[in-house]
C-alpha distance (Angstrom), angle and dihedral (degrees) to the residues before:
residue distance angle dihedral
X1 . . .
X2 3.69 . .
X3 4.14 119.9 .
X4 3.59 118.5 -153.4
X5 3.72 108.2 -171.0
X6 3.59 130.2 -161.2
X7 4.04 117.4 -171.1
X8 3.85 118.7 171.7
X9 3.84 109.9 -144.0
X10 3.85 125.8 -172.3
X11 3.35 123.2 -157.6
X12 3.90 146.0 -156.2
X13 3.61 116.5 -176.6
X14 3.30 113.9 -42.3
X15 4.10 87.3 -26.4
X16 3.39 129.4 102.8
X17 4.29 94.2 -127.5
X18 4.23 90.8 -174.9
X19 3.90 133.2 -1.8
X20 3.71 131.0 145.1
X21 4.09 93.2 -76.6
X22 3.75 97.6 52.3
X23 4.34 87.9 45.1
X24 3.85 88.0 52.5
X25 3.80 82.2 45.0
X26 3.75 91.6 55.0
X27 3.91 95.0 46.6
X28 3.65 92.2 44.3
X29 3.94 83.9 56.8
X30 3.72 98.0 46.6
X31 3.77 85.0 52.4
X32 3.87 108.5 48.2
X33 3.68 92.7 19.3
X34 3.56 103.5 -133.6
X35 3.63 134.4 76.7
X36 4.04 86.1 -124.4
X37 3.46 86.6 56.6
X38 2.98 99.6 47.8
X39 3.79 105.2 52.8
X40 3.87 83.8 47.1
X41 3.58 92.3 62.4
X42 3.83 91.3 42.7
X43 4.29 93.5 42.5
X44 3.87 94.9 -118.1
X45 3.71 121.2 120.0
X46 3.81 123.9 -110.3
X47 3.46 94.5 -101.3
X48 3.84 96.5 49.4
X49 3.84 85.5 52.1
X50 3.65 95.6 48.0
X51 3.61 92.4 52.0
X52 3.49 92.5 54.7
X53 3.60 87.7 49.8
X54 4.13 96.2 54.1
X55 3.48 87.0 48.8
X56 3.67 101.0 48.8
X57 3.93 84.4 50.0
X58 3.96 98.7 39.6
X59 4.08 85.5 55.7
X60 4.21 102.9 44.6
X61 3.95 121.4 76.8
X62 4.40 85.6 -120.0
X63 4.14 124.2 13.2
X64 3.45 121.6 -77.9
X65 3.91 85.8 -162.1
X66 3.80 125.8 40.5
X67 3.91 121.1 -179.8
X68 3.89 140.3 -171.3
X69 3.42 128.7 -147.7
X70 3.74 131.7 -102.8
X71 3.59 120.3 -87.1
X72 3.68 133.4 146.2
X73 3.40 94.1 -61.5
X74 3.37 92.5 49.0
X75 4.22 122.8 -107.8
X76 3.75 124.9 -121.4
X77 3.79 145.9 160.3
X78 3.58 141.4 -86.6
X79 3.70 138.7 -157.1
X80 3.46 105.6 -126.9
X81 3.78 129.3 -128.2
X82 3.72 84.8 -109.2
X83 3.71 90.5 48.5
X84 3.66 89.9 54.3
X85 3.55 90.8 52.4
X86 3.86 96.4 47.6
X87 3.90 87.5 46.6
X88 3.99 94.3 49.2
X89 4.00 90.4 48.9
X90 4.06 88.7 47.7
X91 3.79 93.3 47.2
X92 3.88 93.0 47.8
X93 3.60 91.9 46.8
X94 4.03 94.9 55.2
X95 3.67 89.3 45.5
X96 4.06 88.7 57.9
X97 3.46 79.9 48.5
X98 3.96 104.7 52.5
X99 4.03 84.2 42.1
X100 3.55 95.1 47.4
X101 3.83 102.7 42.1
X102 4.59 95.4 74.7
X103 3.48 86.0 98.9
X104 3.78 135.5 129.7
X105 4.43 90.6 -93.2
X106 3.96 85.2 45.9
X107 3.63 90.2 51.1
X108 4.10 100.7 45.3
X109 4.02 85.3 40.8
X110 3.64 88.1 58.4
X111 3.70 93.0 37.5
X112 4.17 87.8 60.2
X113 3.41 101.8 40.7
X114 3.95 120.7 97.3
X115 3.92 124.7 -128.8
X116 3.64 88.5 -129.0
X117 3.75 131.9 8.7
X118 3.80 123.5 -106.2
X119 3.93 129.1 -88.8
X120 3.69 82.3 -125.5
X121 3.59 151.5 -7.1
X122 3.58 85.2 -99.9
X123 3.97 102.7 53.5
């Protein structure tokens, strides 16, 4: 079966600001909220996960994550109002995408591409 994949990234700089990682990322934090948590429930380290997190926040005009720090009773992270904003407008736009993309390129793209690559160059 052939897999045509669309991803939508954005970029700032030489970042990537929002793709489908960093969105997962963001749900993942609404849901456990923490970044810990969060990169638990998606299999990536804490470190990996905060990363993503600077960088998300480094490359929007507010945060899209804020956090507070440990205590005894315990600290944690938020996505911010903004960050549910960005995250709605980035999920809307790849499902315009996905909807859109059953057209005539989609369909010879799909038509050209090969299950599985080749041993070689020379197959």
């Amino acid at each position: 079966m052939t897999a045509l994949k669309l991803k939508i990234q954005i970029t700032c700089g030489a970042e990537i600001a929002m793709g489908p990682g960093k969105a997962d990322l963001l749900d993942a934090i609404a849901q456990e909220g923490s970044i810990s948590g969060a990169g638990r429930l998606l299999g990536m380290s804490y470190r990996r996960a905060w990363q993503l997190v600077d960088v998300m926040n480094r490359c929007w005009n507010e945060p899209l994550v804020v956090t507070s720090p440990g205590s005894a009773h315990g600290g944690g992270a938020r996505v911010t109002p903004f960050g549910t904003e960005v995250l709605a407008h980035y999920r809307a736009l790849q499902a315009r995408v996905d909807a859109g993309a059953r057209g005539p390129d989609f369909t010879a793209l799909s038509a050209a591409l090969r299950s599985e690559p080749k041993a070689t160059q020379k197959d």
